[in-house]
N, C-alpha and C positions, 0 to 999 in steps of 0.2 A: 503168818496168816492170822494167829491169832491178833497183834496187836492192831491188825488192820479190821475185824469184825470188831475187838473194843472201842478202839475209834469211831464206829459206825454205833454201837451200842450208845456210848456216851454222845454224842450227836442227837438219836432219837430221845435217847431221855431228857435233855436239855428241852424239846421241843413239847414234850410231853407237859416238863415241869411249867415252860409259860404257858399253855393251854389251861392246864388247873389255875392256874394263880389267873389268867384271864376269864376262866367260866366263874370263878369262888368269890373276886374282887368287883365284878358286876354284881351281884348275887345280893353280895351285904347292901345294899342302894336299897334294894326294894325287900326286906327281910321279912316285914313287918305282910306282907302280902304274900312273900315264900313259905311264912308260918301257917298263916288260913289256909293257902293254898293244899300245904302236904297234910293239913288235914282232912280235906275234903278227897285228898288224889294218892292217899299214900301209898297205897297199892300199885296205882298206874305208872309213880314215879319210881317205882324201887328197880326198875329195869331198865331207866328212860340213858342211866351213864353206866356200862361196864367197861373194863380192862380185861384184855386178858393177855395173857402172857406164857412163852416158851423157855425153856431155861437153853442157850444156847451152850453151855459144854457137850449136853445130851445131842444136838442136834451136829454137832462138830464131831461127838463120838458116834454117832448111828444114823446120821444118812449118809448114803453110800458115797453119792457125787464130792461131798468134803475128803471122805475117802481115799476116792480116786485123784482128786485133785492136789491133793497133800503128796501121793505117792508118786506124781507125777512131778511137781516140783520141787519134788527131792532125788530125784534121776536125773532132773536138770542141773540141778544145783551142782549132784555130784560131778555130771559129763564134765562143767564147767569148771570143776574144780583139779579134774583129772587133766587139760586141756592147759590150765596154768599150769599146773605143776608140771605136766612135760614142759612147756616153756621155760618155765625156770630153771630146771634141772638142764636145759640146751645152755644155756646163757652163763649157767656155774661151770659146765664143762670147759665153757670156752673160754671163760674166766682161768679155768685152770691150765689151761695149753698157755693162753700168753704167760701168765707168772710163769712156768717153768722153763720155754722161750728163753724169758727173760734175764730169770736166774743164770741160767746156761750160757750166757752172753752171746748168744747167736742173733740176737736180734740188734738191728741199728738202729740212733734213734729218732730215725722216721718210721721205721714200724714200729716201733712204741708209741709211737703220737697216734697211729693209725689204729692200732691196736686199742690202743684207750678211746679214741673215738667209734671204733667200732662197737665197744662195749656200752659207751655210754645210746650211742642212736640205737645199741641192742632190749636197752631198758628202758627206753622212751617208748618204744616199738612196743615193749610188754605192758607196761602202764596204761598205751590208749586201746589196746588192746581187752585188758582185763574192766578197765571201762567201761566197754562198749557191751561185753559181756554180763556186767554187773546190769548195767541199764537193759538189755534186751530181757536178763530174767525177771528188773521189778517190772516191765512192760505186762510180760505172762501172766505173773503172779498179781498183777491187778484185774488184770482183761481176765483170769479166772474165777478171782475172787467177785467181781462186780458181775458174773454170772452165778455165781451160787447166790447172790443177794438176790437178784434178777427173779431167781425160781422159786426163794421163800416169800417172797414179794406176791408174785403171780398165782400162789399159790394159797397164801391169806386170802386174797382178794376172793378167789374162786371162795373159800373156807365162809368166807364172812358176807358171804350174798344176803345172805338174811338179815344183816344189820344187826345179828346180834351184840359185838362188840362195838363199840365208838373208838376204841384202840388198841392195837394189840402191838407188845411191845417187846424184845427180847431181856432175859435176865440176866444179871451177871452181879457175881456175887461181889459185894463191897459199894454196889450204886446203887441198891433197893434195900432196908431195913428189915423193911416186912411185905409180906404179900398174904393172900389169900387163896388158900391151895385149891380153891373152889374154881378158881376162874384160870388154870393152870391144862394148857391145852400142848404142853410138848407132845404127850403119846401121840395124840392127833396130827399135827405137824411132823414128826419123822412118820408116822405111817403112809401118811399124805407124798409125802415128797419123796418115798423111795419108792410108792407103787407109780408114781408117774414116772420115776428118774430109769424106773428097771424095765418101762415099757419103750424109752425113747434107747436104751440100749440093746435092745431085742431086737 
């Protein structure tokens, strides 16, 4: 789960970074009119661009629905895992009745031929099997994940009625240098998201 929110982290930052390098690279053209400008406006501008930002381990570790979602595809994960392993453990037994079959020279060898094909279309059987099982759980594990984005999404949105931010971005440690603890609105965002997340489970 997580390397599927970093992917999404580095995504939004990519998008963040040409937005700056596009609002900063217009900017220099006309500098010489930006400078008179922020002295007649400096005050007006000093709010006109914030950032603000969530630290996403906090919201991975403390709202509830990542929680529940984690604990959930990991019941899956296990069912699936318990599900092979009975499979496989059918397919070694049976592995083990022909060899001794075999040993024992009770066997002719058309059922040896039979026997080895039964084995082999028995692990072909497991193979598209476990497949299918692998692919239905990253199916979940998407269609979960792109609803926990879904709800921090929906939930900025409501947050940010006022315009107060021009972007708010999730943090992650090793893709931001520095930040500014001022503009750091985690508390807000897990409070936000688990008072909605605990009324839509009530």
């Amino acid at each position: 789960m997580k390397n599927g929110l970093v992917v999404l982290n580095i995504t939004l930052l990519i998008a963040v970074a040409v937005l700056f390098y596009l609002h900063f690279s217009s900017g220099k053209k006309n500098s010489t009119t930006i400078n008179s400008a922020k002295q007649d406006n400096s005050s007006s501008n000093s709010n006109l661009f914030r950032i603000g930002y969530f630290e996403m381990d906090s919201i991975e570790s403390n709202f509830v629905m990542v929680k529940d979602v984690k604990a959930e595809l990991s019941k899956k994960e296990d069912a699936i895992n318990t599900q092979l392993a009975r499979i496989n453990k059918a397919i070694q037994d049976k592995a083990n009745e022909y060899q001794k079959k075999a040993q024992s020279g009770t066997m002719t060898p058309d059922q040896i031929q039979a026997a080895q094909n039964d084995m082999v279309e028995r692990q072909r059987s497991f193979d598209i099997q476990k497949q299918q099982l692998d692919q239905e759980y990253k199916d979940v594990y998407m269609r979960r994940m792109q609803e926990v984005r879904s709800k921090i999404e929906d939930f900025l949105k409501e947050y940010n009625k006022d315009k107060k931010y021009s972007y708010i971005f999730s943090y992650e440690p090793g893709l931001i240098y520095y930040r500014d603890s001022a503009y750091n609105i985690t508390a807000d965002v897990v409070n936000g998201l688990n008072k909605i997340y605990s009324k839509k489970k009530d």
